[in-house]
mmJSON file of the N, C-alpha and C atoms, coordinates in Angstrom:
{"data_MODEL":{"atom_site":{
"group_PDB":["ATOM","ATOM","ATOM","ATOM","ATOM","ATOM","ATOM","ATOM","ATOM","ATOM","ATOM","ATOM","ATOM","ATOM","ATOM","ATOM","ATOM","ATOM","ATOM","ATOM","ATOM","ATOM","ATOM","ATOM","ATOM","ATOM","ATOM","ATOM","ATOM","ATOM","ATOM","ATOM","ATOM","ATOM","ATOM","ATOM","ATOM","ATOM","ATOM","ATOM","ATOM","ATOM","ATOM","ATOM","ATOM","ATOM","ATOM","ATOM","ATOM","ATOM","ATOM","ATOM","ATOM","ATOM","ATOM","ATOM","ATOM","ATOM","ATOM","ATOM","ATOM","ATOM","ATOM","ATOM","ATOM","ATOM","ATOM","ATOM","ATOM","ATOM","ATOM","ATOM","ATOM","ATOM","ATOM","ATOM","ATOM","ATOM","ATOM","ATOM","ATOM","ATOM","ATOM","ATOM","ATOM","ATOM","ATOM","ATOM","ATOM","ATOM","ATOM","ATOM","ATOM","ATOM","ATOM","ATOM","ATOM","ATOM","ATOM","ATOM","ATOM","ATOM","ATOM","ATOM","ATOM","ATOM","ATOM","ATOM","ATOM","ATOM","ATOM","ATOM","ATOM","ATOM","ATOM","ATOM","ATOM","ATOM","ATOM","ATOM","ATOM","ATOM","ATOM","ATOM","ATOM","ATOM","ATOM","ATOM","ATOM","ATOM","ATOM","ATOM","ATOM","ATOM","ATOM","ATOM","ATOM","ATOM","ATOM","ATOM","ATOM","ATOM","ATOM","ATOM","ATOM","ATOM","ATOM","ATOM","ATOM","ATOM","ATOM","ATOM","ATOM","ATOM","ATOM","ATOM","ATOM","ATOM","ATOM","ATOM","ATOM","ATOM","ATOM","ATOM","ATOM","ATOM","ATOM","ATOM","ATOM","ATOM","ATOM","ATOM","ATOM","ATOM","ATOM","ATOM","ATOM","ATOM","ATOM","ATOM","ATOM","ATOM","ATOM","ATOM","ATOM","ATOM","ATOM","ATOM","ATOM","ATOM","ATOM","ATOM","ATOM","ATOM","ATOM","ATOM","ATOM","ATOM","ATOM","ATOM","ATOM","ATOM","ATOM","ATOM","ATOM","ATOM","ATOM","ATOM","ATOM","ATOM","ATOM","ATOM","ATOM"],
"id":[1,2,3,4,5,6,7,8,9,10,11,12,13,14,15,16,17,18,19,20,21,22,23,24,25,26,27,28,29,30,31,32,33,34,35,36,37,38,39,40,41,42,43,44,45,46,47,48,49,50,51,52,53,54,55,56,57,58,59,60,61,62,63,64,65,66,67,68,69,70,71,72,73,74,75,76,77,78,79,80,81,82,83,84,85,86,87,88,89,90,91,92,93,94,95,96,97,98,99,100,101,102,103,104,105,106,107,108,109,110,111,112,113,114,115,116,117,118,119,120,121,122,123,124,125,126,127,128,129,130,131,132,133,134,135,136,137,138,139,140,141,142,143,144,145,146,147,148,149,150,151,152,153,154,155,156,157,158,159,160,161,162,163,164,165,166,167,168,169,170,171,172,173,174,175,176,177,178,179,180,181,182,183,184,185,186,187,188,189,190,191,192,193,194,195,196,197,198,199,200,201,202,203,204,205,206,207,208,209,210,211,212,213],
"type_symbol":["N","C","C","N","C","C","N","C","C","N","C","C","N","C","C","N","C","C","N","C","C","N","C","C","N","C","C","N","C","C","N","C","C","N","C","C","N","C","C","N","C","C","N","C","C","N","C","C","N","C","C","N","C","C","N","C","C","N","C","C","N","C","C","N","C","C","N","C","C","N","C","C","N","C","C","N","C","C","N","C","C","N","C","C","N","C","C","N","C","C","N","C","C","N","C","C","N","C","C","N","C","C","N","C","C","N","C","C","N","C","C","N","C","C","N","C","C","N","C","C","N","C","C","N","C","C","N","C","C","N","C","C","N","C","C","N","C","C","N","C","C","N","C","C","N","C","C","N","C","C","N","C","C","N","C","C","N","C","C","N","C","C","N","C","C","N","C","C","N","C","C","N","C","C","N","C","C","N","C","C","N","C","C","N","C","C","N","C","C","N","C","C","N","C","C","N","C","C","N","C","C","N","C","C","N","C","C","N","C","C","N","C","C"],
"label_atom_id":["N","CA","C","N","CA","C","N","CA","C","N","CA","C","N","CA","C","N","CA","C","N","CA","C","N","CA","C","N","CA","C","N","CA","C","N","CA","C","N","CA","C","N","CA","C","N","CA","C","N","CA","C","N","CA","C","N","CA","C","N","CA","C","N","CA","C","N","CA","C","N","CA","C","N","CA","C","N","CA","C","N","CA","C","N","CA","C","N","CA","C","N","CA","C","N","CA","C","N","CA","C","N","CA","C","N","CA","C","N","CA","C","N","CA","C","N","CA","C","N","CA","C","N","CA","C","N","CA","C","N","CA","C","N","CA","C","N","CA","C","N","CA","C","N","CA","C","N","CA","C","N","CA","C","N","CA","C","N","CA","C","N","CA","C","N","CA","C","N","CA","C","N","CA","C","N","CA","C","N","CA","C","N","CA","C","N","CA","C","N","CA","C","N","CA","C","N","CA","C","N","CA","C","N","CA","C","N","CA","C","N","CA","C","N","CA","C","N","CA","C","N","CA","C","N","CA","C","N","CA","C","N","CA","C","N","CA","C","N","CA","C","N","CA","C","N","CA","C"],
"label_alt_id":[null,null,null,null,null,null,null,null,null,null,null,null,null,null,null,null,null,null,null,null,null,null,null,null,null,null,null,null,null,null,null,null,null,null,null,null,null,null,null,null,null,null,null,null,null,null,null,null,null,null,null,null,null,null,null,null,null,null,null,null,null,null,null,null,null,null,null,null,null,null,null,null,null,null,null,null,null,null,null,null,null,null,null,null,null,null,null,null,null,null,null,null,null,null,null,null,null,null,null,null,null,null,null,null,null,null,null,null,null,null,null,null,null,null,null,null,null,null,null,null,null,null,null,null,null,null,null,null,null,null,null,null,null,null,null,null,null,null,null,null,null,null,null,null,null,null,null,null,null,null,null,null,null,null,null,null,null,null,null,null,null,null,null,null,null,null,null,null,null,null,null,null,null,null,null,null,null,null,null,null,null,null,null,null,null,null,null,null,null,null,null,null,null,null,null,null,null,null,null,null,null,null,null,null,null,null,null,null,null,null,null,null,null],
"label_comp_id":["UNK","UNK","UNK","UNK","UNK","UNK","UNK","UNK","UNK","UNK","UNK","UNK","UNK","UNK","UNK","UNK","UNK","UNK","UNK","UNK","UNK","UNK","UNK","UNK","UNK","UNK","UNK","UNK","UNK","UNK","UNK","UNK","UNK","UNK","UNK","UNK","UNK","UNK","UNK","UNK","UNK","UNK","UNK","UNK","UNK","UNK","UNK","UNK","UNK","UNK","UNK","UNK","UNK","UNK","UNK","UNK","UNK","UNK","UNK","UNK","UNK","UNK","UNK","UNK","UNK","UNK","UNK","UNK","UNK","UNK","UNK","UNK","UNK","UNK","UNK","UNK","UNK","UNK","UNK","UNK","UNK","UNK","UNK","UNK","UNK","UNK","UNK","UNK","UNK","UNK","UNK","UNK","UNK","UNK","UNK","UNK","UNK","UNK","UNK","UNK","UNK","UNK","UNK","UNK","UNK","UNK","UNK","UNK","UNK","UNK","UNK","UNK","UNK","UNK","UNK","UNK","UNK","UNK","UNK","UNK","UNK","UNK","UNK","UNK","UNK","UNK","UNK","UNK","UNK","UNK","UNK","UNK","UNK","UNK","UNK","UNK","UNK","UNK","UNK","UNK","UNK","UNK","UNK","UNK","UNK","UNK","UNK","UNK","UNK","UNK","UNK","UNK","UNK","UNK","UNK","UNK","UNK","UNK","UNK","UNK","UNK","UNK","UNK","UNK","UNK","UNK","UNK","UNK","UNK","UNK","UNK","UNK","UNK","UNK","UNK","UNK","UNK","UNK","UNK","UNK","UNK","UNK","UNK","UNK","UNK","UNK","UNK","UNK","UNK","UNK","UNK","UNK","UNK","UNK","UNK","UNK","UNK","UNK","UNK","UNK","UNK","UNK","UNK","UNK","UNK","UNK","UNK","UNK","UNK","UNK","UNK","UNK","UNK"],
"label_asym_id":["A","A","A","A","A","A","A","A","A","A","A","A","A","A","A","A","A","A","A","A","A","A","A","A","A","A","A","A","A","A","A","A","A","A","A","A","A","A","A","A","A","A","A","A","A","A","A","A","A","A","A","A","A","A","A","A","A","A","A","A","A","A","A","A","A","A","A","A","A","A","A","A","A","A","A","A","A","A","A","A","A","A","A","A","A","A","A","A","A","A","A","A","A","A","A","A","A","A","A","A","A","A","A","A","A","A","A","A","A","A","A","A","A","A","A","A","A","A","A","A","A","A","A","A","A","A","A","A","A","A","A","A","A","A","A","A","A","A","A","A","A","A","A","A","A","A","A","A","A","A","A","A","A","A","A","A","A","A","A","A","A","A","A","A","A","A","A","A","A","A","A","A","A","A","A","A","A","A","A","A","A","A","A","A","A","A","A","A","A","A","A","A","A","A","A","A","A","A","A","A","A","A","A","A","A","A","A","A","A","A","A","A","A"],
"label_entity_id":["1","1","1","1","1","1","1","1","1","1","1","1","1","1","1","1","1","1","1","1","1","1","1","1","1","1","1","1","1","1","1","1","1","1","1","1","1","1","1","1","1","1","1","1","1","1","1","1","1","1","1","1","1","1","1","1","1","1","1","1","1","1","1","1","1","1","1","1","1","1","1","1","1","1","1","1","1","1","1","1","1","1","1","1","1","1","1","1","1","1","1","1","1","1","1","1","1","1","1","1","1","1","1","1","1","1","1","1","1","1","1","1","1","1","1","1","1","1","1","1","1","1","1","1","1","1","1","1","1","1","1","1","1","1","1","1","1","1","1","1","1","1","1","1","1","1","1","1","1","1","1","1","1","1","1","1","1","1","1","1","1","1","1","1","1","1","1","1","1","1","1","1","1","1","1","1","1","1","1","1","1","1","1","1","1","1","1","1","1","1","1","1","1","1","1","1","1","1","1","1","1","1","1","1","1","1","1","1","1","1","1","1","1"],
"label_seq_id":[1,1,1,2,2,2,3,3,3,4,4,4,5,5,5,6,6,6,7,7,7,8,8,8,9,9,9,10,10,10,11,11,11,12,12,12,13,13,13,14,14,14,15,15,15,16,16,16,17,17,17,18,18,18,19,19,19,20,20,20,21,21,21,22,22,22,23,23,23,24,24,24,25,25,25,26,26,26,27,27,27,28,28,28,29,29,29,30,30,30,31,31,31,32,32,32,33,33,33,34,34,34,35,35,35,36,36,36,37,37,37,38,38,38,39,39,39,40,40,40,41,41,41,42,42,42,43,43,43,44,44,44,45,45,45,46,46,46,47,47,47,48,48,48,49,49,49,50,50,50,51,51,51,52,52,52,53,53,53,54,54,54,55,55,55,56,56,56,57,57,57,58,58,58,59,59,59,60,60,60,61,61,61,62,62,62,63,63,63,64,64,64,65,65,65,66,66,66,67,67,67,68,68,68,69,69,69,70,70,70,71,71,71],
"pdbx_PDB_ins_code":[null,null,null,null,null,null,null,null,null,null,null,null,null,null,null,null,null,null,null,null,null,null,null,null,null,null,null,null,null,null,null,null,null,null,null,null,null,null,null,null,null,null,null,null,null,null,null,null,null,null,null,null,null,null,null,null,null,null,null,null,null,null,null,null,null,null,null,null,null,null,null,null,null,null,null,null,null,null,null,null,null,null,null,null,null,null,null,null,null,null,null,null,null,null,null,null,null,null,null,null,null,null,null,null,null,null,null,null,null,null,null,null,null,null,null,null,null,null,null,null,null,null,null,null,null,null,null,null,null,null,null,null,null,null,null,null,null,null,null,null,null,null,null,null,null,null,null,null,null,null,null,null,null,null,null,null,null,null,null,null,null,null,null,null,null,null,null,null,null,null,null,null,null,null,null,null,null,null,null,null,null,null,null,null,null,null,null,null,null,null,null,null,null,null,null,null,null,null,null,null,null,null,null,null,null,null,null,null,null,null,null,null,null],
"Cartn_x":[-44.254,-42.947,-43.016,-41.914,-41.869,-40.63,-40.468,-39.572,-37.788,-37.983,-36.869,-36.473,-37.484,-36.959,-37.129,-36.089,-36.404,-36.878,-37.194,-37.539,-36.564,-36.68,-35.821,-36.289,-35.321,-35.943,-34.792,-35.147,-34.654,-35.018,-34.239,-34.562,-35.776,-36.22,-37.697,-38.341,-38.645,-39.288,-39.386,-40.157,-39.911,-39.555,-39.018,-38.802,-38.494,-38.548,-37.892,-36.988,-35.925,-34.865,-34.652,-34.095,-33.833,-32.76,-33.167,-32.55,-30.751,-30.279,-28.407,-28.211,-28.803,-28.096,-27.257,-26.268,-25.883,-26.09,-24.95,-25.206,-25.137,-24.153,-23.975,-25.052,-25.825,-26.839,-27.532,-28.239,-29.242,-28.812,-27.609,-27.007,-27.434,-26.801,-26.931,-28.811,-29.929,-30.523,-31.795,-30.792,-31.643,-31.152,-29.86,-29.597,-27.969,-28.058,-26.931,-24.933,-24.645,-22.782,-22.392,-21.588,-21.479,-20.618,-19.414,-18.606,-19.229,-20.546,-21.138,-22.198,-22.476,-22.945,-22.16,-23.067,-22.51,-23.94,-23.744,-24.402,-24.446,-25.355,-25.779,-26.26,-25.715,-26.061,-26.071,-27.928,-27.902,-27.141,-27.386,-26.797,-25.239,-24.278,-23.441,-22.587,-21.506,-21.723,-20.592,-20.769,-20.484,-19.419,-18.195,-16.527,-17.036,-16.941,-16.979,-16.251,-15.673,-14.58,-15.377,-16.856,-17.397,-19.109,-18.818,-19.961,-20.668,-19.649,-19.89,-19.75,-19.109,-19.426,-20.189,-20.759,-22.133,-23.734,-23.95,-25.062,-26.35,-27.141,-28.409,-29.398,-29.738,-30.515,-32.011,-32.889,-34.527,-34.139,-34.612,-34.583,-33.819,-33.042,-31.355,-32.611,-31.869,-32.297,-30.747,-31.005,-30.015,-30.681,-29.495,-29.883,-29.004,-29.561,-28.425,-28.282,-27.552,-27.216,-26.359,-27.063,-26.131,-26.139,-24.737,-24.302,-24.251,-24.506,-25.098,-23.755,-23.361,-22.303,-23.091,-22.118,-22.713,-22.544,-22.708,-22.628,-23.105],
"Cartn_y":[-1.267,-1.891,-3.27,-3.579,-4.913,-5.606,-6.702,-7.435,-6.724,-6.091,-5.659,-4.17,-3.852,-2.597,-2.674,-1.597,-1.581,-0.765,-0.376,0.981,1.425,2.62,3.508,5.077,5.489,6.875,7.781,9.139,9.928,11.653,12.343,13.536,13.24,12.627,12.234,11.662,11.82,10.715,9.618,8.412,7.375,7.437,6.084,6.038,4.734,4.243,2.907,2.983,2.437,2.075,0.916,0.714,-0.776,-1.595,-3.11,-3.438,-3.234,-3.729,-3.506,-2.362,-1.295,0.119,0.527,1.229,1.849,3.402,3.724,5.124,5.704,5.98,5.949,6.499,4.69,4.997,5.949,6.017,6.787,8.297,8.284,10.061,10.226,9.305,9.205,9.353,8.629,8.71,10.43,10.888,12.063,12.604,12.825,13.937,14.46,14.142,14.902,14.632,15.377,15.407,14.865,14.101,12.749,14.443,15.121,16.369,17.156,17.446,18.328,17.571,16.584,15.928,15.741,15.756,15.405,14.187,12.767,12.08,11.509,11.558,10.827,9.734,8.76,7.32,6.71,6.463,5.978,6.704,8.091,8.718,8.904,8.4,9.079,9.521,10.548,10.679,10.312,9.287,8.548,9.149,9.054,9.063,9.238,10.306,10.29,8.718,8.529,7.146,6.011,5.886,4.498,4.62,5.907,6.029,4.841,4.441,3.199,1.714,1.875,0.666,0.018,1.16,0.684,0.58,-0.46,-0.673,-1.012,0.212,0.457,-1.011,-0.917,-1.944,-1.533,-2.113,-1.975,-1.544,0.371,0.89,1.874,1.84,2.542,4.043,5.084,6.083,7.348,8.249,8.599,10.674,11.472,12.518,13.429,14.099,14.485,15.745,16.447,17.692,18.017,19.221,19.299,20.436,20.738,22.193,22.733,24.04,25.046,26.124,25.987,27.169,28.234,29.628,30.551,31.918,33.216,33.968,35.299],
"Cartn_z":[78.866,78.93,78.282,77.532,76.77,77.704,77.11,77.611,77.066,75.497,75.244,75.856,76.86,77.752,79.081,79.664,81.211,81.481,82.76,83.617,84.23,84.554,85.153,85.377,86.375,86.237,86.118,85.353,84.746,85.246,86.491,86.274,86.936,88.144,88.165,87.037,85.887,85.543,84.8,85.085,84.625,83.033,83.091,81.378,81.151,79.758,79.45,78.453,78.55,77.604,76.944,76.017,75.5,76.32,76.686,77.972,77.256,77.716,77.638,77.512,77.728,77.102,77.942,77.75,78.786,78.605,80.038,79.826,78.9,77.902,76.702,75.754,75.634,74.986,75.3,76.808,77.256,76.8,76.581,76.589,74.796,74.261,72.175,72.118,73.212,72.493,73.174,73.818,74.269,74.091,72.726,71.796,73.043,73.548,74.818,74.501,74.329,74.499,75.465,75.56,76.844,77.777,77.065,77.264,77.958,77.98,78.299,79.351,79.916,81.066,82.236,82.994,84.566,85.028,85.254,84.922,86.845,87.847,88.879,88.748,88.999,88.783,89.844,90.442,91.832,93.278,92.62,93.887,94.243,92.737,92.792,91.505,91.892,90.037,89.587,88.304,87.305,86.649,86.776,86.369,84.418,83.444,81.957,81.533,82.29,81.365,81.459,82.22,82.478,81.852,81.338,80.524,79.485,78.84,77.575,78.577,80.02,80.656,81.435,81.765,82.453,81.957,82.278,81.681,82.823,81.997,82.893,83.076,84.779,85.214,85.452,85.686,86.117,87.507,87.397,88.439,89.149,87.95,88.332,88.553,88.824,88.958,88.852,88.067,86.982,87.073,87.686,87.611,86.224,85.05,84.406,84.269,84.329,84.199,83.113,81.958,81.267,80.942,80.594,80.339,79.317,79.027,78.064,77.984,76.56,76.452,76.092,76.258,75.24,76.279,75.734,76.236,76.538],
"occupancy":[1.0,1.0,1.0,1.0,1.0,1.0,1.0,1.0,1.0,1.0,1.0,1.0,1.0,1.0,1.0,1.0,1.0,1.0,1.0,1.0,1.0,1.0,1.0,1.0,1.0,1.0,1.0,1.0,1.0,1.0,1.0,1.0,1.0,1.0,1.0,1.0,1.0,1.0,1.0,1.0,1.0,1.0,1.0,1.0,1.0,1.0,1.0,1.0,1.0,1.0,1.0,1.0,1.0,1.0,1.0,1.0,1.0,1.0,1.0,1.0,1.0,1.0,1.0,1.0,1.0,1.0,1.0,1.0,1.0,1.0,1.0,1.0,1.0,1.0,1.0,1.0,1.0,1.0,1.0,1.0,1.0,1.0,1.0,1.0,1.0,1.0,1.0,1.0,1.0,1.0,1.0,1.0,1.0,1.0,1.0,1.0,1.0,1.0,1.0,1.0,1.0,1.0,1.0,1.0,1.0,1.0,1.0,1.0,1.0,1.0,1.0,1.0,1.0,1.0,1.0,1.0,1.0,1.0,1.0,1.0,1.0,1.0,1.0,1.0,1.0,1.0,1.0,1.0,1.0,1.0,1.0,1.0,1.0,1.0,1.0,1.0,1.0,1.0,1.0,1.0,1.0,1.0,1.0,1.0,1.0,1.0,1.0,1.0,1.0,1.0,1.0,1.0,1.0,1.0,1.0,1.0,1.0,1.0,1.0,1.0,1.0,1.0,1.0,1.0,1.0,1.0,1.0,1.0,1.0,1.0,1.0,1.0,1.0,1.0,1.0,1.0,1.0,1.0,1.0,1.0,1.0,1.0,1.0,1.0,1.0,1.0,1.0,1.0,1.0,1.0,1.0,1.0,1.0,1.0,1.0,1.0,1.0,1.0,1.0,1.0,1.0,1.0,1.0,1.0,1.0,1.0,1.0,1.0,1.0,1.0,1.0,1.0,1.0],
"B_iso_or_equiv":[0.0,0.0,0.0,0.0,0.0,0.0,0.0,0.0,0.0,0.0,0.0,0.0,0.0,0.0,0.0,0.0,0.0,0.0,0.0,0.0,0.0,0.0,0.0,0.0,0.0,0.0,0.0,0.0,0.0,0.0,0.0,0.0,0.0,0.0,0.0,0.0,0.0,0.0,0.0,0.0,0.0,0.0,0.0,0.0,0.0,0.0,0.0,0.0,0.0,0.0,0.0,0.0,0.0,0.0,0.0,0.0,0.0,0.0,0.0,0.0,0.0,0.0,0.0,0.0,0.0,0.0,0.0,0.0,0.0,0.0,0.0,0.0,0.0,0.0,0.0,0.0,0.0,0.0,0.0,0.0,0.0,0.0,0.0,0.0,0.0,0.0,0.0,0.0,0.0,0.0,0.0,0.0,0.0,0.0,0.0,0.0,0.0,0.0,0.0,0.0,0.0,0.0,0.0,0.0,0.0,0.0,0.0,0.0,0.0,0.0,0.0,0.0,0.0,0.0,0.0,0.0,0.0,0.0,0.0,0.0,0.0,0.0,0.0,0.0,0.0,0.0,0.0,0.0,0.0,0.0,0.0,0.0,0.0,0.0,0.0,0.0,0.0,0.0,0.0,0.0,0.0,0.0,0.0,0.0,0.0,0.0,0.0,0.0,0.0,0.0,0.0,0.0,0.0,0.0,0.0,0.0,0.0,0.0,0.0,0.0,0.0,0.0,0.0,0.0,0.0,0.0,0.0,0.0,0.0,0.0,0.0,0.0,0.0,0.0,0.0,0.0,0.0,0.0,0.0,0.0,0.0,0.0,0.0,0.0,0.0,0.0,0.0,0.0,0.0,0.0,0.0,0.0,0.0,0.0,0.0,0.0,0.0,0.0,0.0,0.0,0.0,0.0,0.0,0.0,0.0,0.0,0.0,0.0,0.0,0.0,0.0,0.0,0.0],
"pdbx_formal_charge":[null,null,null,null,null,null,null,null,null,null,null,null,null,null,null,null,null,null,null,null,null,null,null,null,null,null,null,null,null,null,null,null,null,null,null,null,null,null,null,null,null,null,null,null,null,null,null,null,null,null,null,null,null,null,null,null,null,null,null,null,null,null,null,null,null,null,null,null,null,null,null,null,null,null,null,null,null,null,null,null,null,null,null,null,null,null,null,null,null,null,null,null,null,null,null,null,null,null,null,null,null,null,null,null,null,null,null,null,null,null,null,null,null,null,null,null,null,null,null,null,null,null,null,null,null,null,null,null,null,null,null,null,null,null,null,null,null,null,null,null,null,null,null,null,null,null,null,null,null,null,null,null,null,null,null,null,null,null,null,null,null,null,null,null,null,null,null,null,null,null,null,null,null,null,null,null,null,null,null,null,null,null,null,null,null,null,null,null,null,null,null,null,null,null,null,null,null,null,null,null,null,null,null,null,null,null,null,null,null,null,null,null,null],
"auth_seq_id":[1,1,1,2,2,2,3,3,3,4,4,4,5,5,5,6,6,6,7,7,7,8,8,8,9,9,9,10,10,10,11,11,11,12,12,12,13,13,13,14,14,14,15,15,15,16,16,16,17,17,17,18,18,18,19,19,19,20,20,20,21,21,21,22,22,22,23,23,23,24,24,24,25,25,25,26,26,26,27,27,27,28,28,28,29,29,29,30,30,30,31,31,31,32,32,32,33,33,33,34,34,34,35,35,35,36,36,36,37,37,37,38,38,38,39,39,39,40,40,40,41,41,41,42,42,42,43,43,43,44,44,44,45,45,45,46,46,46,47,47,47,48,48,48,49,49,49,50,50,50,51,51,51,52,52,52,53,53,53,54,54,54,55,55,55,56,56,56,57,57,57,58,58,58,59,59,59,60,60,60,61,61,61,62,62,62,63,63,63,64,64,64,65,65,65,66,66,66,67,67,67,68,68,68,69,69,69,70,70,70,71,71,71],
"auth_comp_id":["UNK","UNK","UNK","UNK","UNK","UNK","UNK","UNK","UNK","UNK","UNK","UNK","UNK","UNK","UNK","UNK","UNK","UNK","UNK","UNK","UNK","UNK","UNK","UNK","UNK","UNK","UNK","UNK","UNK","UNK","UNK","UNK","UNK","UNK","UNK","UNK","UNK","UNK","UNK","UNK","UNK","UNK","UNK","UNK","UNK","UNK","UNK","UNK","UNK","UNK","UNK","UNK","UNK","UNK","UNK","UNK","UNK","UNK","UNK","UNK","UNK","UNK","UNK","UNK","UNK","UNK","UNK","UNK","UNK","UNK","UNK","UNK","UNK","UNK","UNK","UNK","UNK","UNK","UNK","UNK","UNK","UNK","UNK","UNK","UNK","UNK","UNK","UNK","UNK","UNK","UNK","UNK","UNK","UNK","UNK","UNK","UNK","UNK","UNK","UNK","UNK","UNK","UNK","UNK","UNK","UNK","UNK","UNK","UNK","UNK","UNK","UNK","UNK","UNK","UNK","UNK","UNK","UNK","UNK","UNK","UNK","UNK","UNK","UNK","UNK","UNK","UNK","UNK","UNK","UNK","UNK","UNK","UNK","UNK","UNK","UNK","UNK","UNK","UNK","UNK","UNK","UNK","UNK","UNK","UNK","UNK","UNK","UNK","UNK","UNK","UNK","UNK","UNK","UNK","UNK","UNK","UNK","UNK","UNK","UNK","UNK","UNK","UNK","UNK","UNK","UNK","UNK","UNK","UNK","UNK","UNK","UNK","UNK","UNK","UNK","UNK","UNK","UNK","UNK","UNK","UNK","UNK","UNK","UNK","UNK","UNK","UNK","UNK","UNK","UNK","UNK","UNK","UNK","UNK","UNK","UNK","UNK","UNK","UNK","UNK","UNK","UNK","UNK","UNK","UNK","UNK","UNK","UNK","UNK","UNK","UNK","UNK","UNK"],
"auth_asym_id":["A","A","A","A","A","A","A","A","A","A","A","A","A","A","A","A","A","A","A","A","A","A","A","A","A","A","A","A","A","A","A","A","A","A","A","A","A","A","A","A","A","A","A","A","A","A","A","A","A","A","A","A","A","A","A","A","A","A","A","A","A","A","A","A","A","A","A","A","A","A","A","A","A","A","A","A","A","A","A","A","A","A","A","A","A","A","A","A","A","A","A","A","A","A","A","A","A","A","A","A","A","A","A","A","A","A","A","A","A","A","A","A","A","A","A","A","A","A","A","A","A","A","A","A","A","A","A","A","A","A","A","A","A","A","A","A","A","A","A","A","A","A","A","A","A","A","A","A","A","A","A","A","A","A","A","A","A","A","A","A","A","A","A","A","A","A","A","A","A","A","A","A","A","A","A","A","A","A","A","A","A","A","A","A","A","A","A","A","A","A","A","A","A","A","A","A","A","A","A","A","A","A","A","A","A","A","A","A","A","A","A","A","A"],
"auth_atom_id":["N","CA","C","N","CA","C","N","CA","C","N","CA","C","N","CA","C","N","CA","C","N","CA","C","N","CA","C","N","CA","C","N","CA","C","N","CA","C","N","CA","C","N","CA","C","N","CA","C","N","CA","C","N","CA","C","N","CA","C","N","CA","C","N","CA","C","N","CA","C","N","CA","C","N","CA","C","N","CA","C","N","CA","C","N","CA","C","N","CA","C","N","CA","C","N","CA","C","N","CA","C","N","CA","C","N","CA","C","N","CA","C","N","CA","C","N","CA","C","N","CA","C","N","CA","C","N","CA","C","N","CA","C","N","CA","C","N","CA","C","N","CA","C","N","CA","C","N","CA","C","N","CA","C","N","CA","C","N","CA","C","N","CA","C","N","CA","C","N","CA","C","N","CA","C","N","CA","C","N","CA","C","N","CA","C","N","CA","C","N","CA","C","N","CA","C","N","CA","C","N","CA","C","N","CA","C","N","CA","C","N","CA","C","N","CA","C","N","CA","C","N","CA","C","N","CA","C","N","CA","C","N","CA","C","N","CA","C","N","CA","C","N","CA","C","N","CA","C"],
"pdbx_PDB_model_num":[1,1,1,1,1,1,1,1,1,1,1,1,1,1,1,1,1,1,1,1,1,1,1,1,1,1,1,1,1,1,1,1,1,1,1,1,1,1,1,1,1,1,1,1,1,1,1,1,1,1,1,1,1,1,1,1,1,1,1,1,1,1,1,1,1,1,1,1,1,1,1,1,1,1,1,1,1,1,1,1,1,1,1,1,1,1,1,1,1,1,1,1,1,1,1,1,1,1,1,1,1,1,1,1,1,1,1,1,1,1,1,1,1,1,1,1,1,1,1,1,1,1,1,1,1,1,1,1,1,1,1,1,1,1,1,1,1,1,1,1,1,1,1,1,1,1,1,1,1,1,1,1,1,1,1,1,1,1,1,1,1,1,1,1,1,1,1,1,1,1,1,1,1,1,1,1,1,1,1,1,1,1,1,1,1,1,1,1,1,1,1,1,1,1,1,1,1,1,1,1,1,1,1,1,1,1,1,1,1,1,1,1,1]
}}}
């Protein structure tokens, strides 16, 4: 960990992000459709509209679930 990232955990496991990111980011940079997430943030889950407003802290803890079309 550097100073320009935090910790956090993800799905169980740890990880670091670049500090200010938000959810957002975390979703852009693990390839994920914000549309297609259901995002637990600290144990509760995170409204799609506050996705780009919240910004992840040292520690947050973040469950994501995402959905798979197809048939």
């Amino acid at each position: 960990m550097t100073d320009a990232t935090i910790p956090l955990v993800v799905n169980g496991k740890d990880r670091h992000i670049a500090r200010g990111a938000t959810v957002r980011g975390l979703l852009d940079e693990l390839d994920l459709l914000p549309g297609m997430v259901v995002v637990e943030y600290n144990r509760e889950i995170l409204p799609r509209k506050e996705y780009d407003e919240v910004e992840l802290q040292p520690g947050d803890r973040l469950e994501l679930v995402h959905f798979v079309g197809g048939g």
